[in-house]
Structure formats: structure tokens, C-alpha cells
C-alpha positions as CSV (number, residue, x, y, z in Angstrom):
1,X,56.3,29.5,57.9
2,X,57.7,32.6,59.6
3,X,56.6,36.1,58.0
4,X,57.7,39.3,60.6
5,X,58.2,37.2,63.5
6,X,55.4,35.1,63.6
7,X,54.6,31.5,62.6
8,X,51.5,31.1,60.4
9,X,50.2,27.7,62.3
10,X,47.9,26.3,59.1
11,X,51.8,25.9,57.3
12,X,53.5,24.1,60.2
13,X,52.5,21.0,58.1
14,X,54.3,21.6,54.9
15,X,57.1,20.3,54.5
16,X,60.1,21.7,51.8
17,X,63.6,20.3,51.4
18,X,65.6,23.0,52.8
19,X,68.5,24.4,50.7
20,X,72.1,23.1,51.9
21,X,74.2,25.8,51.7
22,X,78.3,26.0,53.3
23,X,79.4,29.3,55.3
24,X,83.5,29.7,56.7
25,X,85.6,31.9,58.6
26,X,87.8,33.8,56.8
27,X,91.5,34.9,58.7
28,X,89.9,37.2,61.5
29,X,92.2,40.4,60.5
30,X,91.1,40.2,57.3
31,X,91.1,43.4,55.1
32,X,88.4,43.6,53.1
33,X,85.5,46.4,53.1
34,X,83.0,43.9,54.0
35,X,85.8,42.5,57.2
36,X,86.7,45.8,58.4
37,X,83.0,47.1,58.6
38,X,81.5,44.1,60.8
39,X,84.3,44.5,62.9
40,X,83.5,47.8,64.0
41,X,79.8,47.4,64.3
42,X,79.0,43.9,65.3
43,X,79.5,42.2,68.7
44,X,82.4,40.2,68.8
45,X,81.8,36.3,69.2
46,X,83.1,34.1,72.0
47,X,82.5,30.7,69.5
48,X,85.2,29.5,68.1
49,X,85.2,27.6,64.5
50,X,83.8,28.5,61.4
51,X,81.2,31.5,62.5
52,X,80.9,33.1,58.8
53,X,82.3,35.5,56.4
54,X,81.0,39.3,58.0
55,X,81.1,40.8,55.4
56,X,78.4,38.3,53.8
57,X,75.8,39.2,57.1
58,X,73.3,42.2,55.6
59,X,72.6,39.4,52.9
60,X,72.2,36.7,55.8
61,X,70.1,38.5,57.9
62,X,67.9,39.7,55.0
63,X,67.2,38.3,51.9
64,X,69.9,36.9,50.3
65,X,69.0,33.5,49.0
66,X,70.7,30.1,49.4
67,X,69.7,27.9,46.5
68,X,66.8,30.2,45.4
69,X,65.1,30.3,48.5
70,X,65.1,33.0,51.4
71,X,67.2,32.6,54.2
72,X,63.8,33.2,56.3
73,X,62.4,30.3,55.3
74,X,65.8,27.7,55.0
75,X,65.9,29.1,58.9
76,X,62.2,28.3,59.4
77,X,62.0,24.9,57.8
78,X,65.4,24.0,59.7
79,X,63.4,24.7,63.0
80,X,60.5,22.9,62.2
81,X,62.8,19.7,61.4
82,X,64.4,19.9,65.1
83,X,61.1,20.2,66.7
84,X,60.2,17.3,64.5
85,X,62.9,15.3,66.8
86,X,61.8,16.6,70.0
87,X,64.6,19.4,70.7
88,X,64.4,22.7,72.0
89,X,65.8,25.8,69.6
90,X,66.5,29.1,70.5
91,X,64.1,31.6,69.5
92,X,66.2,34.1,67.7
93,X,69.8,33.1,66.3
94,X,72.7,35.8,67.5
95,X,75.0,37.2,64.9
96,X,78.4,36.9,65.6
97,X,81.3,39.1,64.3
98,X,84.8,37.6,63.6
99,X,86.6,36.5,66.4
100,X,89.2,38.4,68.1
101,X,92.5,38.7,65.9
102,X,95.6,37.9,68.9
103,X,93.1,38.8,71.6
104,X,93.3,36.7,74.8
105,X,89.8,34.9,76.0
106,X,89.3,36.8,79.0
107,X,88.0,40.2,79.0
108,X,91.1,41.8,80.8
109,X,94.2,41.8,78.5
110,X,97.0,39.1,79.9
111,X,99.9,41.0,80.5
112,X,101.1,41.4,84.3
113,X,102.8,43.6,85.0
114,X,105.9,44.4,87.1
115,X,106.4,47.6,89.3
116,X,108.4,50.6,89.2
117,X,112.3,49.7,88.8
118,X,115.6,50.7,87.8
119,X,117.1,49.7,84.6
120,X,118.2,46.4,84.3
121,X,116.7,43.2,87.1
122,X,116.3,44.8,90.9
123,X,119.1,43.2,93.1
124,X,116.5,42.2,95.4
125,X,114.4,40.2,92.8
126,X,110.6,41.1,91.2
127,X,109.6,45.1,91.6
128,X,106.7,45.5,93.8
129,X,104.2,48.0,92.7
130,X,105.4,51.9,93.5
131,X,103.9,55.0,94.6
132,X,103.2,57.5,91.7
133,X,106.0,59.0,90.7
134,X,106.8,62.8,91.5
135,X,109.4,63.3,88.6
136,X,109.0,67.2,87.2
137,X,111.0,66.7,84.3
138,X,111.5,64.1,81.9
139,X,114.3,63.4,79.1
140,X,113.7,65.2,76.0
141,X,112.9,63.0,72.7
142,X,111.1,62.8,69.8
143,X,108.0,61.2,68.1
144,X,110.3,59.9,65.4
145,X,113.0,58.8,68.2
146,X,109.9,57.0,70.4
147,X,108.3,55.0,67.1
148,X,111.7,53.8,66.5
149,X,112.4,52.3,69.9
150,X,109.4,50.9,69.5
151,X,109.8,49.2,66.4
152,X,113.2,47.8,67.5
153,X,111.2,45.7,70.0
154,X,108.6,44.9,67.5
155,X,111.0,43.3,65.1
156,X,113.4,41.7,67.7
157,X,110.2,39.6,69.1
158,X,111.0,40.6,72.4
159,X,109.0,38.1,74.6
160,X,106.3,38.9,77.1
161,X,107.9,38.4,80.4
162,X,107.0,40.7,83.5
163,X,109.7,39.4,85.4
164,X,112.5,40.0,82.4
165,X,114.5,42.0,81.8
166,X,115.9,43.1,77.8
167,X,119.5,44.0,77.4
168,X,118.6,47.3,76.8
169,X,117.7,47.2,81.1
170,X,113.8,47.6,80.1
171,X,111.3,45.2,81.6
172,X,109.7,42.8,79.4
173,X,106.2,43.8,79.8
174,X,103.5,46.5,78.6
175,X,104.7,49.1,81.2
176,X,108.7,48.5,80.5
177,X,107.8,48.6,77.0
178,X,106.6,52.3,77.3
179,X,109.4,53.5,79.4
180,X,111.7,52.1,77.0
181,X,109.7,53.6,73.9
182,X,109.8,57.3,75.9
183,X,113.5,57.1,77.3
184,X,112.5,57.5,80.7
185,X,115.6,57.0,83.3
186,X,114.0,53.6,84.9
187,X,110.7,50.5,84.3
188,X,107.4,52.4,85.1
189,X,104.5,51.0,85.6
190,X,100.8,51.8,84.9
191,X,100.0,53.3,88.1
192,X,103.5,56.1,87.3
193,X,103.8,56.4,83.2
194,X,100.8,59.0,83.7
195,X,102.9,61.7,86.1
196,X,105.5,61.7,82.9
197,X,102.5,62.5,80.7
198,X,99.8,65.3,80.4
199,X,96.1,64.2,79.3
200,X,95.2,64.9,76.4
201,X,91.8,64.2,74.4
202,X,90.9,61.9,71.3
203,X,91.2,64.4,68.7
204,X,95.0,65.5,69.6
205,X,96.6,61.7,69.4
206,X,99.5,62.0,67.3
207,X,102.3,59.1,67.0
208,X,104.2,58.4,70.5
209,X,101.3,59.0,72.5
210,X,100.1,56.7,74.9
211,X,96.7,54.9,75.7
212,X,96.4,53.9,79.1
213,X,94.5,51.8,81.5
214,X,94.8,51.3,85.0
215,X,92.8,48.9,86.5
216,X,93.0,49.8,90.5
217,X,90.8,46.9,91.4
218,X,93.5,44.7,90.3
219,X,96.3,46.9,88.7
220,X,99.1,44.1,88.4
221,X,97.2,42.0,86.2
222,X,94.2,44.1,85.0
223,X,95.9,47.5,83.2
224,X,97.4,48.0,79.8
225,X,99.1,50.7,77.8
226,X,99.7,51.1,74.4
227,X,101.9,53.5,72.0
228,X,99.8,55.3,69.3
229,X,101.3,54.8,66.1
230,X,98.4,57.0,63.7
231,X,95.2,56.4,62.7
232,X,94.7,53.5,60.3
233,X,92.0,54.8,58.3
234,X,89.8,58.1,57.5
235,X,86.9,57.4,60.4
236,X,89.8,57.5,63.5
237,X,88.0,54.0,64.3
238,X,91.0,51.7,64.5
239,X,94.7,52.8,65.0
240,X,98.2,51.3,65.1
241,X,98.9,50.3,68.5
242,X,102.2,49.3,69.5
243,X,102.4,46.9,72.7
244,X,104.4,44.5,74.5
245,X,101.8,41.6,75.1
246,X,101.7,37.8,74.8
247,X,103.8,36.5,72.9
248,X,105.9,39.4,72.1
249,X,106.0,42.6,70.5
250,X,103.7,43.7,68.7
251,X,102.5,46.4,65.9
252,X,98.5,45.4,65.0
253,X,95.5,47.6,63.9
254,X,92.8,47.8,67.2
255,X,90.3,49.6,67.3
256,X,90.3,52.6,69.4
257,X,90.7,52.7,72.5
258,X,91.2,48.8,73.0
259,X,89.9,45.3,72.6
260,X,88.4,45.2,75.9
261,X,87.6,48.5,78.5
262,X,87.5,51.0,75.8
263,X,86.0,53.8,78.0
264,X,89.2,53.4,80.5
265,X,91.7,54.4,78.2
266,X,93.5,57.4,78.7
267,X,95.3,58.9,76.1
268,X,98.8,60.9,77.6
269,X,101.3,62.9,75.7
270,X,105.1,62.7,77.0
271,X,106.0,65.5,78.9
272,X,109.6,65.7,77.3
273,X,108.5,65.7,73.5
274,X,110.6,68.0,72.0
275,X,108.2,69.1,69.3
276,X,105.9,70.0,72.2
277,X,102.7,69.4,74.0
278,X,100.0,71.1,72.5
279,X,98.2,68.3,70.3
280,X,98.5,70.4,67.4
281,X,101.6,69.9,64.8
282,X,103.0,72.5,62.8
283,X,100.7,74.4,60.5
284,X,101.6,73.7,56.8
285,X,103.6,76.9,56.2
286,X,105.7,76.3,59.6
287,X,107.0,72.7,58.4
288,X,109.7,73.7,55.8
289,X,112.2,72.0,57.9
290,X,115.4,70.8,55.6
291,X,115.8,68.1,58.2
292,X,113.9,64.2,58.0
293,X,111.3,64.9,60.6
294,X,111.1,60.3,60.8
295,X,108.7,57.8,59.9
296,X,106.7,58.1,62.0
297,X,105.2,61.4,60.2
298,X,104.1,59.1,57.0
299,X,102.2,56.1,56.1
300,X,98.8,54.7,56.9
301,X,96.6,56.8,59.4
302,X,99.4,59.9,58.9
303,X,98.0,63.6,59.0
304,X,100.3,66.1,59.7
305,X,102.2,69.2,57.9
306,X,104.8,66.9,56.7
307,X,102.4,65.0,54.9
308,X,101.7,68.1,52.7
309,X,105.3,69.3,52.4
310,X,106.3,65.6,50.6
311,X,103.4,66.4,48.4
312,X,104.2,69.4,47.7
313,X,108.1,68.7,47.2
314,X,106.7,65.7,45.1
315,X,104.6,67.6,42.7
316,X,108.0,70.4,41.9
317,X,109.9,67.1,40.9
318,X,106.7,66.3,38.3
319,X,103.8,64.0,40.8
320,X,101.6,66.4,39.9
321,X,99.5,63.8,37.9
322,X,98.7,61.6,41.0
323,X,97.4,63.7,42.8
324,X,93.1,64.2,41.7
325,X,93.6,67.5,44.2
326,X,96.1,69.1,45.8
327,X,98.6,67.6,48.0
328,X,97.7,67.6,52.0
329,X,98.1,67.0,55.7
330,X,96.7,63.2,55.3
331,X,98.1,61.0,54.2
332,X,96.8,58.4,50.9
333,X,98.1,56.4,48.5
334,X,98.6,58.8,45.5
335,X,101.3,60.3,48.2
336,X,102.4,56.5,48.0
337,X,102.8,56.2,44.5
338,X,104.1,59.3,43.9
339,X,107.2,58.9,46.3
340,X,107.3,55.1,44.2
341,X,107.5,57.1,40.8
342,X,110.4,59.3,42.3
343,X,112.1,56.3,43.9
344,X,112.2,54.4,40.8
345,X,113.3,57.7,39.3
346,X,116.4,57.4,41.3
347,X,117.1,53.9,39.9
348,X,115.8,52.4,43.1
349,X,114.2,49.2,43.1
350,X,112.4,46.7,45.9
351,X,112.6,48.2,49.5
352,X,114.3,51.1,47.8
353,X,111.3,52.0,46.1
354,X,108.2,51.0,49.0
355,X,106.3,54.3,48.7
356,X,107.7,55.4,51.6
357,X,110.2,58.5,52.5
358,X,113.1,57.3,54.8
359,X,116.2,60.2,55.3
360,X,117.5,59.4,51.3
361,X,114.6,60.2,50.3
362,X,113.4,63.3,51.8
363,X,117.0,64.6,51.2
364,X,116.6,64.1,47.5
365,X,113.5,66.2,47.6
366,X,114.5,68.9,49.8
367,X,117.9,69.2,48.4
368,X,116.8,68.8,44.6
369,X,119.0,66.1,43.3
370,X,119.0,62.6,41.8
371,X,116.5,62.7,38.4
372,X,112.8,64.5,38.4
373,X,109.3,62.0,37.6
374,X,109.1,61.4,33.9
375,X,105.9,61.5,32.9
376,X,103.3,59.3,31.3
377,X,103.7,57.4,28.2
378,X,103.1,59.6,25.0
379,X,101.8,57.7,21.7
380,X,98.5,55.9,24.4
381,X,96.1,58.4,25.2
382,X,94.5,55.7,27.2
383,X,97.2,56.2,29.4
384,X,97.3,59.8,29.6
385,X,98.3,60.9,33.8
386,X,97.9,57.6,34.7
387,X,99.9,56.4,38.1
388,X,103.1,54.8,37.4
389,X,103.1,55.2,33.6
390,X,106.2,56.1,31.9
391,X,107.9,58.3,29.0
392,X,109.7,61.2,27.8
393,X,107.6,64.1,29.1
394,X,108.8,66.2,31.8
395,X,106.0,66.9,34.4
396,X,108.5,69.1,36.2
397,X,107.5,72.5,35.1
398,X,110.7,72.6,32.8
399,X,110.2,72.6,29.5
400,X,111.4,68.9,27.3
401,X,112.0,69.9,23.6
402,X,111.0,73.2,23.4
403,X,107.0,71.7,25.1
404,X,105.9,73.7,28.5
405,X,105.9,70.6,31.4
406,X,102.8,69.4,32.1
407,X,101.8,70.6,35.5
408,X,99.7,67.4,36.7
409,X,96.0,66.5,36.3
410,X,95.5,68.3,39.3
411,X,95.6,71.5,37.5
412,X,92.6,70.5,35.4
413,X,89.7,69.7,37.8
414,X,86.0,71.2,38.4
415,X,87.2,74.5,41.2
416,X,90.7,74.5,39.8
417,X,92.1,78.0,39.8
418,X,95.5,78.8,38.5
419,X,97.8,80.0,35.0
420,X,97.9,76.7,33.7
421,X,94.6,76.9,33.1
422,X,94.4,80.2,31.2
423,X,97.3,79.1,29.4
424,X,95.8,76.1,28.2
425,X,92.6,78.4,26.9
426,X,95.0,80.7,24.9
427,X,96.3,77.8,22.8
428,X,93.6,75.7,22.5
429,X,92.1,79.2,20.3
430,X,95.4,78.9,19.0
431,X,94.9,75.7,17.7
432,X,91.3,76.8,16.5
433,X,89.7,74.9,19.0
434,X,88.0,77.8,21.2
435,X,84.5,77.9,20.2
436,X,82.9,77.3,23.7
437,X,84.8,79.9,25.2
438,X,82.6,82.6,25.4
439,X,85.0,85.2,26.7
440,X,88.6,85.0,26.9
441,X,89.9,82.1,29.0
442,X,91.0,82.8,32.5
443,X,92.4,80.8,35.4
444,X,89.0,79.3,36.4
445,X,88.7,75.8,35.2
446,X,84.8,75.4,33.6
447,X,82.8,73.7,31.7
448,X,84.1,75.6,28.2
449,X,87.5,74.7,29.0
450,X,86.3,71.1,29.6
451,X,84.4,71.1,26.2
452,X,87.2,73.0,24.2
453,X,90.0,70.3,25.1
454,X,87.2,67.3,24.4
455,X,87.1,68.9,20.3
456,X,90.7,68.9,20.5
457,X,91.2,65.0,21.7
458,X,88.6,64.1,19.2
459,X,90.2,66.1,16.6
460,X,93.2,63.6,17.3
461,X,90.7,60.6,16.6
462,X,90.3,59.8,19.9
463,X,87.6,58.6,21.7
464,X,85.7,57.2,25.0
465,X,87.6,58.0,28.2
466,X,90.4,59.5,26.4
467,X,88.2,62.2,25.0
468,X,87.2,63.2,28.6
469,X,88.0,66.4,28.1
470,X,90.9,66.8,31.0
471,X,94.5,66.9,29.9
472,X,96.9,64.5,30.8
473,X,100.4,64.5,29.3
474,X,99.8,63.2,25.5
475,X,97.1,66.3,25.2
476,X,99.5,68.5,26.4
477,X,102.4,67.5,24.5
478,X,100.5,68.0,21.1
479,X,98.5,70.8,21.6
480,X,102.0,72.4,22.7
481,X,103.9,71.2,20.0
């Protein structure tokens, strides 16, 4: 029996049925919390079958029980029955992470590449690798303008082929894709896409930016570049990388910098980016462009100023309610289901309505047209600011049958500061329903104001979590009325 890494030799001789238990491999991109976290931390296996659900491994590797009995000892016993038969067995078993999702075997990434080239096949067949490239200037574009040429390629399929060539005159491999994505005049290659670049650190990648690696030991076959497309989540661990590899385009979550020779990635900013080369984006007062700044700017991994002007524009047209604090420069999902709310608002439905703000909808907002949020159902205080719900109360600040808007759950929190709240104070006295307040009620959300609205909801024979205390529309609406 094995206790701390040693065998205890007076209980080699018992002998225990050991538990049969069944482990599988879930899909290898899988996106659960469990999935995602092994990913990052464990070493990734070079097995392939069934090599066990990561997520499941802190309750392998300590003791989680199969059948009642600790994983130690179903371990121990199963060693003692192969040495039983005369075979050897390792001395400690290795934990494996998921295999590689669309990651080739080898450690380099497979994608040759071709040399610097004009547009469209060299008359004189395959490009040869170049010398670097001494071109000052570069054509202007955008980040919006580079996601979208990328994302042409990605949905087209375009095949991995370093000795093809796409109508568009771009060569069909990692390097051609980049030129392509920037605009550049002609196919680049690894060793040249840097002079049309500056450097620029971790912290400042912002969509269109490249990684890059090139491998001067072998840098036809051994380099790779990538087009950052935004962090995928909070801890800047995995992004969105867009890449021309085998078999074609593709947009996939990787975690930063690469699959394989992370530390020799370089991350480059075009030179010709019109919004400029700084690394930082417009500060939230300076983006009150009327103009769709693209798509790039929103979704998963998104945190910029635009982010927190669609939240901002969201909340005047009544998304106040999904948002637990104020709207800002990173992007989540109540900035999701708010933009869903005002698409479905519009009468849009399906793709129309994704949660996502293409030119139509950032043109509604900005312009103030098409129909404001309605807000949550009234008559179910259950259901009082919840996401998505739906009724006759106008969350828009404008006041529905002679009853202030409700401003948004926001308003109400624990280091809220602002009128609504003192105006909420004043009529919950009104209503007779101010005895915690023990001096007139300001702008300060506290505890009194917390306590004061719980009598109220109570008062309306509520109870349980909608008696919390906070206001969502149905409170509103009757202490108003």
C-alpha cells in the first residue's frame, strides 16, 4: 500500500479487487471552466486516444474516489497486479493535458512559406526568399479594414498553399495572408512583414496586430505569423489568432503567443494604421465618433473606448438594467444582451439580433432612432431588471404614464452616487416608508436606502429575493405611481 510515496512492504500481500472505473476525452477545444484551465497550466500530451476529461485531474491526482476507494490505492493495487505478471511499471504516471486542438505533430508549425513577391504568381515561377525590405512608407488602413480582410479569407476556406496564389494576387500561405490582411503593395514574407511594422510589447496588442516568428535556422519552413484579433478572455492568456495554416483559413482561440516557440513571437503594429501607432486607443471622452469604428472594436476579448461609448449609448435608450456597474472599455456579456434587447427592439430577429453592433446598429444609437429598450415585465417582481425581460416600462429616462423611467439597476448598488438615488429617498418618506433614514436622503446609496426600499417591497407582500431591497422596474413603477 502506497502512503506519501512509499510502499509499506508488510501489505504487499493483501490483495483488494480494485475499482473499475471508465475515463474519455472530451472534443480538445472544449469550453468549459474545468477545459480551459488545464489547458493553460498542464503540459500538453503527445498520446493520442482517450487521455481524460482535464477538468476532472485535481480530483484524479488527489482524492477523488472511484467506487469508494482512493485513487491512491486503485493505482497501487493496479501496480501490484502487473508485477504479479512479471512486467515492469513506471514509477510515477505523467498527467497529460488535452491534446492539441488543429495543431500539427511536430513542434514547428507546418506552413512553408514562399518569399517576397509581387501580387499575383512571379513569371519566373516560386519566390525565393528576399532581403528585408527597406519600404519607409506603407498604405494607410484600418484595424476595422485589416479584421475584415482577414475574415474574407477565413470564411472563403482559402487553402494552405505556399506556392498559390488567391485571386485577390495574395500568396496562399501565413506570410501572403498578412500582407493581404495589411494591404501592403506585394507577398511578404517573415523575414520582411517586420520593416512594415514597429515592435510593440504584450500589453499594447490591439486587433490587426501581428505576432511573429522567424525562425533563421530554417525560416522557409520554421516561422509563423499570426493577426491578433483581441483577447478572448479577462487573464490575456489566450487570444483570437487569425492565420493562414493547414488546411485553410483559420480564426481559433491560442494561447498567447503560440502553440509551439512562445518566447519567439514578436508582436508588430502596422506602420500605416490610420488610427496610429501608439498602443493606446482613444480615451473614453475622445471616442464620440458619429461614424461605425468596425467589428473589430466589439466582441469577446474587446477593451477599448468604443466598448464604453455602446454602453453608454445603450443605457440613454433604457440598458441600464444590465449592466450590475457602469458601462466600460471591456467588453462582457451584459454589453451583449443589452445590444440583443435593443435589436429586438427594432423588430430584428436571428442574425439581426446576435448581440453584436454591425453599422445599422451603431447608427440607430448614435443617431437616436428606431424604438428605445422596454423594460421588464411589471405584475412579477421576481422578474424585476432581469436581462431580456419584457413590458411597458420605459427605462429610457422618459417618463411612461405620468411614472419617472427607471434609470437601471445600476443606479442602485453598494458606492453608487448619483440623483436617482436621492430621488428615490424623497419618495420612499413620501410613501411613509423612511424610518432608517436617519438624515435626509442624499445621492449616496447605503445601507438605509437598502433597508427603506426592503419595508416598501414587503409592504407589497413580497418576499425572498424580491424583497432584496434594490429596485428594479416593478418597485419603481409603484412606489412612483
Amino acid at each position: 500500500m502506497q502512503n506519501c510515496g512509499h510502499f509499506h512492504l508488510e501489505c504487499e500481500g493483501i490483495r483488494m479487487a480494485a475499482p473499475v472505473f471508465e475515463e474519455f476525452d472530451p472534443a480538445s477545444d472544449c469550453d468549459c471552466p474545468g477545459c480551459v484551465h488545464w489547458r493553460r497550466v498542464m503540459p500538453y500530451s503527445s498520446l493520442s486516444g482517450p487521455l481524460g476529461h482535464p477538468a476532472a485531474l485535481p480530483q484524479a491526482l488527489g482524492f477523488a474516489r472511484a467506487g469508494g476507494t482512493p485513487v491512491a490505492f486503485v493505482l497501487a493495487a493496479a501496480a501490484g497486479t502487473v508485477l504479479g505478471v512479471g512486467q515492469s511499471v513506471p514509477a510515477v504516471a505523467v498527467a497529460h493535458g488535452p491534446a492539441r486542438p488543429g495543431i500539427p505533430a511536430g513542434d514547428e508549425p507546418d506552413t512553408p512559406q514562399g518569399g517576397k513577391a509581387p501580387l499575383h504568381e512571379p513569371a519566373d515561377g516560386p519566390a525565393k526568399p528576399g532581403k528585408p525590405s527597406t519600404v519607409a512608407e506603407a498604405p494607410t488602413t484600418t484595424r476595422a479594414e485589416i479584421i475584415n480582410r482577414a475574415k474574407k479569407w477565413v470564411a472563403a476556406q482559402v487553402p494552405y498553399n505556399m506556392y498559390a496564389y488567391w485571386p485577390d494576387g495574395y500568396r496562399q500561405d501565413c506570410s501572403g495572408f498578412v500582407s493581404m490582411a495589411w494591404g501592403l503593395p506585394g507577398n511578404e514574407w517573415t523575414g520582411t512583414l517586420g520593416t512594415f511594422g514597429v515592435r510593440i510589447s504584450r500589453d499594447q496588442l490591439q486587433p490587426g496586430d501581428i505576432l511573429l516568428f522567424h525562425n533563421p535556422a530554417d525560416p522557409d519552413k520554421g516561422s509563423h505569423v499570426v493577426i491578433f484579433g483581441g483577447w478572448t478572455d479577462y487573464t490575456h492568456s489566450y487570444y483570437l489568432a487569425y492565420e493562414q495554416t493547414r488546411p485553410h483559413a483559420r480564426k481559433q482561440a491560442t494561447p498567447y503567443a503560440y502553440w509551439s516557440n512562445s518566447d519567439r513571437y514578436v508582436a508588430y503594429r502596422y506602420k500605416g494604421l490610420t488610427e496610429g501607432t501608439s498602443g493606446a486607443s482613444a480615451s473614453a471622452a475622445g471616442a464620440k465618433g458619429t461614424g461605425y469604428p468596425g467589428d473589430a472594436y466589439f466582441g469577446p476579448g474587446a477593451n477599448n473606448a468604443y466598448v464604453t461609448q455602446l454602453g453608454r449609448l445603450l443605457v440613454e435608450r433604457g440598458a441600464g438594467r444590465f449592466y450590475a456597474t457602469g458601462p466600460g472599455p471591456r467588453w462582457s456579456d451584459a454589453d451583449r444582451q443589452a445590444i440583443r434587447a435593443f435589436q429586438r427592439a427594432q423588430g430584428w430577429a436571428e442574425v439581426d439580433a446576435d448581440g453584436l453592433p454591425g453599422p445599422e446598429t451603431w447608427s440607430y444609437l448614435v443617431g437616436k432612432k428606431g424604438k428605445d429598450i422596454p423594460g421588464a415585465a411589471t405584475g412579477d417582481p421576481g422578474d424585476e431588471g432581469s436581462p431580456g425581460a419584457k413590458g411597458s416600462t420605459d427605462t429610457s429616462g422618459a417618463s411612461s404614464h405620468g411614472v419617472p423611467g427607471y434609470p437601471g439597476r445600476a443606479m442602485f448598488r453598494p458606492g453608487a452616487q448619483n440623483a436617482y438615488v436621492a430621488r428615490l429617498g424623497k419618495q420612499l418618506i413620501k410613501k411613509g416608508f423612511g424610518k432608517y433614514y436617519s438624515a435626509s436622503p442624499g445621492p449616496c446609496w447605503d445601507e438605509a436606502d437598502r433597508r427603506n426600499v426592503e419595508a416598501f417591497q414587503r409592504s407589497q407582500g413580497w418576499r425572498g429575493g424580491a424583497a432584496d431591497g434594490y429596485p428594479g422596474p416593478e418597485t419603481w413603477r409603484r412606489l412612483f405611481s
